[in-house]
Structure formats: structure tokens, C-alpha cells
N, CA, C and O atoms as a GROMACS GRO file, in nm:
protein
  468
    1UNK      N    1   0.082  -0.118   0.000
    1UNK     CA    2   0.000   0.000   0.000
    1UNK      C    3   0.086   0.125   0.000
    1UNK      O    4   0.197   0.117   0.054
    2UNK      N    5   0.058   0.207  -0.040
    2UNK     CA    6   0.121   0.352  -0.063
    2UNK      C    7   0.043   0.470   0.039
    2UNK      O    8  -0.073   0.509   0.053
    3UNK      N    9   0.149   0.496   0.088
    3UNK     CA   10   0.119   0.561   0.243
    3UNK      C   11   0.017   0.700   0.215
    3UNK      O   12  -0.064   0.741   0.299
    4UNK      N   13   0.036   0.749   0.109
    4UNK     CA   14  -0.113   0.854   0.048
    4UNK      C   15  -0.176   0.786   0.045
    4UNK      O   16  -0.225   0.835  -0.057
    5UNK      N   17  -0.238   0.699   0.062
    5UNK     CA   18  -0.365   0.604   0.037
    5UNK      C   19  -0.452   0.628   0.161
    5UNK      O   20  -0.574   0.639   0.150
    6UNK      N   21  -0.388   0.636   0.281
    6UNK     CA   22  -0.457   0.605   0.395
    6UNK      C   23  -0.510   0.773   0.414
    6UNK      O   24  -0.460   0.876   0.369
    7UNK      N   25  -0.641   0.751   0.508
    7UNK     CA   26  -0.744   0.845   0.483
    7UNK      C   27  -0.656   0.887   0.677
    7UNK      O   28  -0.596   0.820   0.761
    8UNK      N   29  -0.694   1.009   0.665
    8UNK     CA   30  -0.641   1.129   0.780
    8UNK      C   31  -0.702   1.039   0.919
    8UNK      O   32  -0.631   1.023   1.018
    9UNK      N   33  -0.860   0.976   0.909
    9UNK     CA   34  -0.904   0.919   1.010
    9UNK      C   35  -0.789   0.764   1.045
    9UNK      O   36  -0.757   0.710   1.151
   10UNK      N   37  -0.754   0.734   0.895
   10UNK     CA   38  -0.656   0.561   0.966
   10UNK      C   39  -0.537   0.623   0.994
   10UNK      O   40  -0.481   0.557   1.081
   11UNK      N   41  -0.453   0.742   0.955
   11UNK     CA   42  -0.315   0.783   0.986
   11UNK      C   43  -0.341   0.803   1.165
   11UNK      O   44  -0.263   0.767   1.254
   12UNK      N   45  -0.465   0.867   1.181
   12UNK     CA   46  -0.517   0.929   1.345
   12UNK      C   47  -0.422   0.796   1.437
   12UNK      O   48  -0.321   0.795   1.507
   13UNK      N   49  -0.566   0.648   1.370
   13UNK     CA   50  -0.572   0.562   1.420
   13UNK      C   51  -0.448   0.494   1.479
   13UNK      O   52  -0.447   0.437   1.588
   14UNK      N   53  -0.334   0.507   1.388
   14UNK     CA   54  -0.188   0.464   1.337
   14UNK      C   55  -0.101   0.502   1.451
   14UNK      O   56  -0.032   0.430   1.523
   15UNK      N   57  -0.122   0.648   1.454
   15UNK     CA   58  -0.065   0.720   1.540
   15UNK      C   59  -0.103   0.686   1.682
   15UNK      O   60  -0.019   0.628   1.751
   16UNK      N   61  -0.221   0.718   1.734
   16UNK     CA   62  -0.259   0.669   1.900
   16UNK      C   63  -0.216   0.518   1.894
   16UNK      O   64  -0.148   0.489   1.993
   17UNK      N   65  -0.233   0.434   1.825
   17UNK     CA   66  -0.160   0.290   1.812
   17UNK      C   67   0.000   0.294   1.858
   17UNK      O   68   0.050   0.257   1.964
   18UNK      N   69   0.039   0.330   1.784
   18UNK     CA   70   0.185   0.345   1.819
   18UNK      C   71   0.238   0.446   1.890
   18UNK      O   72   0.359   0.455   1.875
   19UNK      N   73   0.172   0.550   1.986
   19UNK     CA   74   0.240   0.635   2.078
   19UNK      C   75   0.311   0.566   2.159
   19UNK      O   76   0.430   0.596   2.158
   20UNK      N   77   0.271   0.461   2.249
   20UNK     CA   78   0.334   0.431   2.324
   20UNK      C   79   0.443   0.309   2.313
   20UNK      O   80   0.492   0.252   2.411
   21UNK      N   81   0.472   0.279   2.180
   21UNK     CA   82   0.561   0.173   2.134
   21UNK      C   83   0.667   0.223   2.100
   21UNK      O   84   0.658   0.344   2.084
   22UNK      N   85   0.824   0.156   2.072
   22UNK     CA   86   0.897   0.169   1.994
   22UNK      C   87   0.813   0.102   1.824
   22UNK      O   88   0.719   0.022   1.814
   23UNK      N   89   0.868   0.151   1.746
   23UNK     CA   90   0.810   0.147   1.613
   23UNK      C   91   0.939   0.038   1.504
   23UNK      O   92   1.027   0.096   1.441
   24UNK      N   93   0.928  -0.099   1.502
   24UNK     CA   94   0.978  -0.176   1.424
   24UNK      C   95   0.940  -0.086   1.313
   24UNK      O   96   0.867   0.009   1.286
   25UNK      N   97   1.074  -0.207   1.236
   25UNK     CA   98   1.064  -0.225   1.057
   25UNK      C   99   0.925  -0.234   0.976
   25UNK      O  100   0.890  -0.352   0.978
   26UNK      N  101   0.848  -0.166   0.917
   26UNK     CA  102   0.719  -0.261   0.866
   26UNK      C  103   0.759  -0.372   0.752
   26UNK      O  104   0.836  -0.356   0.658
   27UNK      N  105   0.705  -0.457   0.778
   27UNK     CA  106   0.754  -0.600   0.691
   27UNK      C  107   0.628  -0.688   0.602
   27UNK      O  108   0.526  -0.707   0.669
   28UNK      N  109   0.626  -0.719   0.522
   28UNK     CA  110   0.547  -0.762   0.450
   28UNK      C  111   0.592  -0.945   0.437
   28UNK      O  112   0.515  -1.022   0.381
   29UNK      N  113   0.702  -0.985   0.486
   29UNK     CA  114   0.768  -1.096   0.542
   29UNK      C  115   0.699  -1.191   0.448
   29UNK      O  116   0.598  -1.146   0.394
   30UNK      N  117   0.739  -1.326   0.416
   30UNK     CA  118   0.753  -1.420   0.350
   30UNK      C  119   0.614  -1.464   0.359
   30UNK      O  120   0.576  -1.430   0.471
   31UNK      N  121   0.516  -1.524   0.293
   31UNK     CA  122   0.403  -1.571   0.347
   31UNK      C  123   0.366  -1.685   0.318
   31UNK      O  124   0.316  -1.667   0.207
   32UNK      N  125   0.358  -1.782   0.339
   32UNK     CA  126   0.331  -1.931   0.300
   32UNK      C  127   0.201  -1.997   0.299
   32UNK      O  128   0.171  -2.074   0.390
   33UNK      N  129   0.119  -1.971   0.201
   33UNK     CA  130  -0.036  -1.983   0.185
   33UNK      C  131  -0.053  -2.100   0.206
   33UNK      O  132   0.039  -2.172   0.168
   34UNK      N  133  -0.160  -2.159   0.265
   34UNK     CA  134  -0.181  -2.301   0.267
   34UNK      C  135  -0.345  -2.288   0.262
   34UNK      O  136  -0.432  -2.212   0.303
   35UNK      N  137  -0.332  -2.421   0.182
   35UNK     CA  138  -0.484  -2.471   0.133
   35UNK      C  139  -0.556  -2.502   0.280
   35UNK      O  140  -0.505  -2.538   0.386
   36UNK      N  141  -0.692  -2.475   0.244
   36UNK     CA  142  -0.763  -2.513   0.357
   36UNK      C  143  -0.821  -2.418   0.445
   36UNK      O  144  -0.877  -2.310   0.426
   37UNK      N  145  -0.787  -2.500   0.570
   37UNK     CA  146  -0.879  -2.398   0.680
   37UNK      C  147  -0.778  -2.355   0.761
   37UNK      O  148  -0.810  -2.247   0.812
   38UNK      N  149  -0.662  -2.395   0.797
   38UNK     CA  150  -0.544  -2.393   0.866
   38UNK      C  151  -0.471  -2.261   0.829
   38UNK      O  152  -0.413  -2.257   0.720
   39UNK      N  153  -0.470  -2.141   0.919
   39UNK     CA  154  -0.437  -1.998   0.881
   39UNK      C  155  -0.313  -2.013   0.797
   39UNK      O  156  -0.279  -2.131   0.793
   40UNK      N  157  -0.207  -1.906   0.705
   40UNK     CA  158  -0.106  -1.944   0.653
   40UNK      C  159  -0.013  -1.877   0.772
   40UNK      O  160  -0.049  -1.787   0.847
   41UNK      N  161   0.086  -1.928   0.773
   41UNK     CA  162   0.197  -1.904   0.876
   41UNK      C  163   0.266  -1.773   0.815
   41UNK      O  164   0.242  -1.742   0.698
   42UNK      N  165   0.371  -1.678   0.910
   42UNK     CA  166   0.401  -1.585   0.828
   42UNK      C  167   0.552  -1.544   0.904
   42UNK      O  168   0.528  -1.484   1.010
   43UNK      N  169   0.643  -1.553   0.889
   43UNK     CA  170   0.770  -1.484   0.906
   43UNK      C  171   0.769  -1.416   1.004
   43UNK      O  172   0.647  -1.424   1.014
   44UNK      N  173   0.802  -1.341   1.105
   44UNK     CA  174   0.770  -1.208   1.149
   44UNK      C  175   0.922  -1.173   1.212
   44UNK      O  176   0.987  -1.268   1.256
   45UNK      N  177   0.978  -1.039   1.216
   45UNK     CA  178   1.109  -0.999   1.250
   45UNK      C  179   1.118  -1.032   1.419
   45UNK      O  180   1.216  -0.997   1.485
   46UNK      N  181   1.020  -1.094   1.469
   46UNK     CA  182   1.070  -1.188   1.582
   46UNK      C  183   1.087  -1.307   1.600
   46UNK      O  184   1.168  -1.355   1.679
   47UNK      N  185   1.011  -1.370   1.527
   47UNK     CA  186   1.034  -1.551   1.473
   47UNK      C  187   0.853  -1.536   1.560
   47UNK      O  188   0.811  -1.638   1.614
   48UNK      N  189   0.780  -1.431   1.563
   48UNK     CA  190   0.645  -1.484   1.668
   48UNK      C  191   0.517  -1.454   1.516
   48UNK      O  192   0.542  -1.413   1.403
   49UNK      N  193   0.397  -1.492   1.572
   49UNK     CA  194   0.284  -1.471   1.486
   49UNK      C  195   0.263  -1.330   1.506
   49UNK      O  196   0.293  -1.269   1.608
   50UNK      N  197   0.200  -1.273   1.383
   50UNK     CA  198   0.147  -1.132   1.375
   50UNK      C  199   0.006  -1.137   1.454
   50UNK      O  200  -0.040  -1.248   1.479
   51UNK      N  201  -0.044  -1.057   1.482
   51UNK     CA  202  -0.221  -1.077   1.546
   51UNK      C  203  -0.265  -0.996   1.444
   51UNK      O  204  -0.207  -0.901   1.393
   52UNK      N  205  -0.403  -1.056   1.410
   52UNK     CA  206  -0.493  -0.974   1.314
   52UNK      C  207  -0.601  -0.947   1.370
   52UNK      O  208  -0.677  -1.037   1.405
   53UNK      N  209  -0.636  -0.782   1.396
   53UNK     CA  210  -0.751  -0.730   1.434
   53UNK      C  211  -0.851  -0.686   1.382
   53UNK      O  212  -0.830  -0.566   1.361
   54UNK      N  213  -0.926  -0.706   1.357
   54UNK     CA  214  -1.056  -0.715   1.220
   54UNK      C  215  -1.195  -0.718   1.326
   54UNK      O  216  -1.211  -0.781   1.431
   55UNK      N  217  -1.302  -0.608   1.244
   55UNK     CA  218  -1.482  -0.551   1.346
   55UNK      C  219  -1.550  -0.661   1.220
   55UNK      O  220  -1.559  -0.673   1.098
   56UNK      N  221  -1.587  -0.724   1.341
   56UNK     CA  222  -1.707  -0.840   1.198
   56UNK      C  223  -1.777  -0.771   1.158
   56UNK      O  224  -1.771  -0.653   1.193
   57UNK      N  225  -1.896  -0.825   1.047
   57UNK     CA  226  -1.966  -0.733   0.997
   57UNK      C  227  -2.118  -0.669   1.038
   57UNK      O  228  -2.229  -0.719   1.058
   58UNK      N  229  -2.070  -0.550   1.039
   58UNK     CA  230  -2.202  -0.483   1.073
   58UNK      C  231  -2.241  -0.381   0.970
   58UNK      O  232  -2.188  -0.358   0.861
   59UNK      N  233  -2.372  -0.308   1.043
   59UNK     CA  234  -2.428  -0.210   0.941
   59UNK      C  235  -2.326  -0.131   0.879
   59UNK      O  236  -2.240  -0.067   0.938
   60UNK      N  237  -2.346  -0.143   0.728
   60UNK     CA  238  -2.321  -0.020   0.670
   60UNK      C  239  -2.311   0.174   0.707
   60UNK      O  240  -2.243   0.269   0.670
   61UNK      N  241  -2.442   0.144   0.815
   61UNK     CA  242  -2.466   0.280   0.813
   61UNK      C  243  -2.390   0.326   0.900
   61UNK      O  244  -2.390   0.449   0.903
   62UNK      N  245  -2.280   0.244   1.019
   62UNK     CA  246  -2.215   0.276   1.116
   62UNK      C  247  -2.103   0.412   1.073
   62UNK      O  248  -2.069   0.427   0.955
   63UNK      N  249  -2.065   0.485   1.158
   63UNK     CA  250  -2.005   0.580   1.120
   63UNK      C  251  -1.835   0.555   1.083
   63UNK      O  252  -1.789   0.446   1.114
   64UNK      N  253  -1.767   0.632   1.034
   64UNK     CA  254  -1.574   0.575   1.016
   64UNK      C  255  -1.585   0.621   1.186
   64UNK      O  256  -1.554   0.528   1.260
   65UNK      N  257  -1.621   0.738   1.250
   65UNK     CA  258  -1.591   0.758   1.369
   65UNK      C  259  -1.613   0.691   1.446
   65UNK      O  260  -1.569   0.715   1.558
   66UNK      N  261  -1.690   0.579   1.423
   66UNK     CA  262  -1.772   0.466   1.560
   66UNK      C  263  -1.659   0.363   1.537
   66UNK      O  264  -1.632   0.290   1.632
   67UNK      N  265  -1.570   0.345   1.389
   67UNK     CA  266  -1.565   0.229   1.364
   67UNK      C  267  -1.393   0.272   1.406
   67UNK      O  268  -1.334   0.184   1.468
   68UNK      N  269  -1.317   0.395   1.378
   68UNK     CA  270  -1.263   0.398   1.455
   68UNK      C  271  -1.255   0.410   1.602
   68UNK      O  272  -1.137   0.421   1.635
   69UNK      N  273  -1.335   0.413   1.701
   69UNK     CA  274  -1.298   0.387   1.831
   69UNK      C  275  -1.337   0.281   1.859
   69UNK      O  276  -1.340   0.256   1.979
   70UNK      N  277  -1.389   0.161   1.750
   70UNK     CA  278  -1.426   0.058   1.791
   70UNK      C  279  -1.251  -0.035   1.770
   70UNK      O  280  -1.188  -0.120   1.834
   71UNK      N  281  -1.238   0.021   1.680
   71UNK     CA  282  -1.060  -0.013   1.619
   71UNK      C  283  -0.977   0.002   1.711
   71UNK      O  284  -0.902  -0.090   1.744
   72UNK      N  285  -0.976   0.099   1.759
   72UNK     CA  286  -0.870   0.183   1.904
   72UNK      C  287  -0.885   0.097   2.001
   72UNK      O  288  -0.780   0.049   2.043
   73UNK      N  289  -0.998   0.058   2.057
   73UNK     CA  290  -1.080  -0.035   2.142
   73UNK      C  291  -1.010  -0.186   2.173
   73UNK      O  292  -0.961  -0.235   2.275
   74UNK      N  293  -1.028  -0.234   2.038
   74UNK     CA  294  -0.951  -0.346   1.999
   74UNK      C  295  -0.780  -0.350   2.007
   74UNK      O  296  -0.704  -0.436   2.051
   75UNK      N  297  -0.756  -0.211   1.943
   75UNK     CA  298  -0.600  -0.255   1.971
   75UNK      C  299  -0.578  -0.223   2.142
   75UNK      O  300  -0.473  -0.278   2.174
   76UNK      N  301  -0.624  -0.172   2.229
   76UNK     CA  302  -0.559  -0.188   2.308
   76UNK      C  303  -0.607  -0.262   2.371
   76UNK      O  304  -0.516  -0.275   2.452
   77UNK      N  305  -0.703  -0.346   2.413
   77UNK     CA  306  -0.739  -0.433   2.413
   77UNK      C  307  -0.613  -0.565   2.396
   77UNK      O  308  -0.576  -0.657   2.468
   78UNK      N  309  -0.583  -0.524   2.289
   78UNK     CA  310  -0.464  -0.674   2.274
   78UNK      C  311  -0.308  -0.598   2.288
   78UNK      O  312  -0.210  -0.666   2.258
   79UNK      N  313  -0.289  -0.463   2.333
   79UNK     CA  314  -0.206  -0.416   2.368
   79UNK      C  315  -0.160  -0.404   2.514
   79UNK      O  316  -0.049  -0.380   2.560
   80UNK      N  317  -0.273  -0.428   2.569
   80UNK     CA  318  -0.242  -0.435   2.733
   80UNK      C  319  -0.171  -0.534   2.778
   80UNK      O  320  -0.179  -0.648   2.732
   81UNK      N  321  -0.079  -0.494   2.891
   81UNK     CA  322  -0.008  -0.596   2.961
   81UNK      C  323   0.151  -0.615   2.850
   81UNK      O  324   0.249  -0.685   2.875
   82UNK      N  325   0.125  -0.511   2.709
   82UNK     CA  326   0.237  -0.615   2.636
   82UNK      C  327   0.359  -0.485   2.641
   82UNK      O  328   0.323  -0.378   2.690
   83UNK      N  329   0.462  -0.493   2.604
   83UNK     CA  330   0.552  -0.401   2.596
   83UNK      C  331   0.646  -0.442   2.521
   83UNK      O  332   0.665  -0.563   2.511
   84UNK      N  333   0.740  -0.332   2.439
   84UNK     CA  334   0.874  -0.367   2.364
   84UNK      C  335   0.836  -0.322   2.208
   84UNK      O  336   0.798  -0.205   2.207
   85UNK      N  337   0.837  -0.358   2.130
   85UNK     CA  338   0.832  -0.278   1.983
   85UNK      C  339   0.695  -0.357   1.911
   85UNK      O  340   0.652  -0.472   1.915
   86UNK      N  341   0.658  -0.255   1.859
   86UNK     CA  342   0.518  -0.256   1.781
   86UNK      C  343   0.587  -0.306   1.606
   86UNK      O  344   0.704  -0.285   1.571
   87UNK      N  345   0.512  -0.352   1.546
   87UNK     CA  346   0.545  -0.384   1.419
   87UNK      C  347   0.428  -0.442   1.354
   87UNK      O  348   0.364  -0.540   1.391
   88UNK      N  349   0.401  -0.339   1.212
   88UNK     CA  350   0.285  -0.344   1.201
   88UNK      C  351   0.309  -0.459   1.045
   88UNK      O  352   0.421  -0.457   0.994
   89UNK      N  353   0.206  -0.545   0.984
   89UNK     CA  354   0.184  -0.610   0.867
   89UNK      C  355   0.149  -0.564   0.798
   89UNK      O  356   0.191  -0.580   0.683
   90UNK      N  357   0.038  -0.470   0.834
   90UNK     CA  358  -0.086  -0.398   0.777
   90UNK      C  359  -0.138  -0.315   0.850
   90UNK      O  360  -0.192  -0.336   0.959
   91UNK      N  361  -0.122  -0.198   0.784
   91UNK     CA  362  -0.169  -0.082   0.898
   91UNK      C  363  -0.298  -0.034   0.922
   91UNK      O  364  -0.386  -0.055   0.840
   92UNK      N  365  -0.316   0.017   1.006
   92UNK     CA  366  -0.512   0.031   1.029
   92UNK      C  367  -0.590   0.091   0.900
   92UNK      O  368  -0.600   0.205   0.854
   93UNK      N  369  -0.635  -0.023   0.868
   93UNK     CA  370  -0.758   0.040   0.747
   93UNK      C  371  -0.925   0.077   0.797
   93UNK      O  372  -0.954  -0.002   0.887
   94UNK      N  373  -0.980   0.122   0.782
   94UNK     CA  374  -1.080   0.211   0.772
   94UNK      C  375  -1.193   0.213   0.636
   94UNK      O  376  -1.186   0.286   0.538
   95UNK      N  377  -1.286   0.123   0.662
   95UNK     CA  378  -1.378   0.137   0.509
   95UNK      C  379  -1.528   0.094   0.548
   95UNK      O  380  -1.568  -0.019   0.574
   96UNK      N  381  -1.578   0.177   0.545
   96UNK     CA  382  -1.749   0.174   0.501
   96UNK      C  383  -1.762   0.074   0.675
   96UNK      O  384  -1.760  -0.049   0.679
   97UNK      N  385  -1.770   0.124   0.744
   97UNK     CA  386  -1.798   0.037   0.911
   97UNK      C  387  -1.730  -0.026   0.926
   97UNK      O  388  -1.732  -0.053   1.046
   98UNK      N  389  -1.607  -0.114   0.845
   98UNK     CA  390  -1.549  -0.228   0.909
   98UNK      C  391  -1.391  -0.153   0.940
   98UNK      O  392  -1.362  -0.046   0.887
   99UNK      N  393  -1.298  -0.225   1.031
   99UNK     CA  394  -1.164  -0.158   1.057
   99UNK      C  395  -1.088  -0.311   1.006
   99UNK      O  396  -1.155  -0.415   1.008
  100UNK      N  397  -0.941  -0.312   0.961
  100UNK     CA  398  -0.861  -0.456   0.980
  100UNK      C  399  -0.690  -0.386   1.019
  100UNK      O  400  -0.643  -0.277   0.988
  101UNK      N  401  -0.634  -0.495   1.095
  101UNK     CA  402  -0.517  -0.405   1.109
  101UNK      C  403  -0.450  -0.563   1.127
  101UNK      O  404  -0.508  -0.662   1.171
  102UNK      N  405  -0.318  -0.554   1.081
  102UNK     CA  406  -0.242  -0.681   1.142
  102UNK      C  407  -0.084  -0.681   1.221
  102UNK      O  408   0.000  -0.633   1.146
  103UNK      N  409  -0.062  -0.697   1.274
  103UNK     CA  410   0.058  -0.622   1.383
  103UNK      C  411   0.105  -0.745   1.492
  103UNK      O  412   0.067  -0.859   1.519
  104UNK      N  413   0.203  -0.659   1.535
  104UNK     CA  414   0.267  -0.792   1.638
  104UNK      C  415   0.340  -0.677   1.763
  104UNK      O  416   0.374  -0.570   1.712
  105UNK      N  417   0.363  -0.689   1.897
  105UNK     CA  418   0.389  -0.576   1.972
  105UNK      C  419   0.492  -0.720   2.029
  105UNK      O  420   0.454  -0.837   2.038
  106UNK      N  421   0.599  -0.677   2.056
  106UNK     CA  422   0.697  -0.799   2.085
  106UNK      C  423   0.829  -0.753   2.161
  106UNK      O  424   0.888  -0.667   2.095
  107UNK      N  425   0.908  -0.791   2.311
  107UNK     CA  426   1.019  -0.755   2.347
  107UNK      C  427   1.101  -0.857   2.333
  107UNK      O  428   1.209  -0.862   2.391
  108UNK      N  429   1.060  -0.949   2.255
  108UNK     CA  430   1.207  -1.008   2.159
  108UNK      C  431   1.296  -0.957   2.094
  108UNK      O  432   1.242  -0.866   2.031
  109UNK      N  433   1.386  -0.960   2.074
  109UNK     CA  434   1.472  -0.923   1.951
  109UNK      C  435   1.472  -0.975   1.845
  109UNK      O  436   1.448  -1.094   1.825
  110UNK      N  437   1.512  -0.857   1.729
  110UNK     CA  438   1.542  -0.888   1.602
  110UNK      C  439   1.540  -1.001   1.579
  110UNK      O  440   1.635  -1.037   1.648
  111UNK      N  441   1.493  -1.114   1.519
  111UNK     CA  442   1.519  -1.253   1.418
  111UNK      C  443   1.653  -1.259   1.339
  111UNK      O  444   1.643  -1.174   1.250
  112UNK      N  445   1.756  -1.311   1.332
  112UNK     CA  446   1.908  -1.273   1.234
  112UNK      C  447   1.829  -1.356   1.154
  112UNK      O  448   1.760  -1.450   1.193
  113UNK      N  449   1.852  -1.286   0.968
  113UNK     CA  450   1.816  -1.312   0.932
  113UNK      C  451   1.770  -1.484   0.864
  113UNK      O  452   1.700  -1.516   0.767
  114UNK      N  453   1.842  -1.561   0.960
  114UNK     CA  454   1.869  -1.690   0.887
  114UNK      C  455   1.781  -1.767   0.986
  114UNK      O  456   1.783  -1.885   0.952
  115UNK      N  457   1.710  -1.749   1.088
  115UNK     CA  458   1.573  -1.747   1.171
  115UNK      C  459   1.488  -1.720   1.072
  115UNK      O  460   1.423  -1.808   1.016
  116UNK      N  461   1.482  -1.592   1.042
  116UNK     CA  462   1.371  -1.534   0.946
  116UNK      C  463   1.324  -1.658   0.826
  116UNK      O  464   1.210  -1.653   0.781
  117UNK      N  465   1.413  -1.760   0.781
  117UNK     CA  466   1.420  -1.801   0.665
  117UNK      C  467   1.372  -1.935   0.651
  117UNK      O  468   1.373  -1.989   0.540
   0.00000   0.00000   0.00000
């Protein structure tokens, strides 16, 4: 994605997300699709899983403003208790009521790259 893309309300979102983190690499990391029902596994610059935060579906008519603090909600929600560097997959999107964001908040270190691989 191309960082003009994101609308002033998901940059907001982006930002209160990551105030209180150190701010990793963003990585788009290796991804290994697998058939089925079994999620695909994915690389991450700690050797850990990314978390994906996603608002099931509701009305259309909900506002971006409801759906961001429903977003905000969620990330800290899975931000509590955690500390050490934020690193995002996918950064907070914002569309027609629904939010998705995919990220990992981790005080591991770096992966050398031959972990990563």
C-alpha cells in the first residue's frame, strides 16, 4: 500500500496505536499460503505470529468515527499488559464500518536473518 492512500481518520488511528511503542521495521515478510482452513503461517522480525484485528460485519450505516474507536478499542485491548516494539503487517484500514489491522507488539529481539528463513 502507498502511504497517500490512507485516509487522515486511519493515519489518526496509526498514530494513537503506536504512541506508546517503539516502532519496528514494517515487513510484509515471506508468506506461506496453505490450502484449507489452517491460517497461513508468516515470518515475522521476531520468529512470533502477527495478530490480526478485524470488526465483523455490521451495518453499513455505522459511522468511520464509531468504527474507529471501535478499532482503538480493539488494539488496546490486545495491547495491554504487552511491551517492547510494535510492528505493524498492515496498517489500520478504515472502510465503510469495518476496521482490519495486522501487527505484532513484541520484546524479543530482532530474528538474524537466517531465523527469518
Amino acid at each position: 500500500m502507498i502511504e497517500d492512500k490512507y485516509t487522515e481518520l486511519e493515519m489518526r488511528l496509526r498514530a494513537e496505536c503506536e504512541q506508546d511503542f517503539a516502532i519496528g521495521p514494517k515487513t510484509a515478510g515471506p508468506v506461506d499460503f496453505t490450502i484449507g482452513t489452517v491460517p497461513y503461517p508468516e515470518v515475522t522480525p521476531t520468529g512470533e505470529a502477527f495478530k490480526q484485528l478485524g470488526s465483523p460485519p455490521v451495518k453499513v450505516t455505522q459511522t468511520d468515527e464509531a468504527t474507529y474507536e471501535q478499532a482503538l478499542a480493539a488494539f488496546r485491548d490486545y495491547a495491554r499488559d504487552r511491551k517492547g516494539t510494535l510492528y505493524w503487517r498492515i496498517y489500520p484500514e478504515i472502510e465503510r464500518g469495518r476496521f482490519y489491522m495486522r501487527l505484532l507488539i513484541s520484546d524479543r529481539p530482532l530474528a538474524s536473518p537466517q531465523e527469518m528463513s
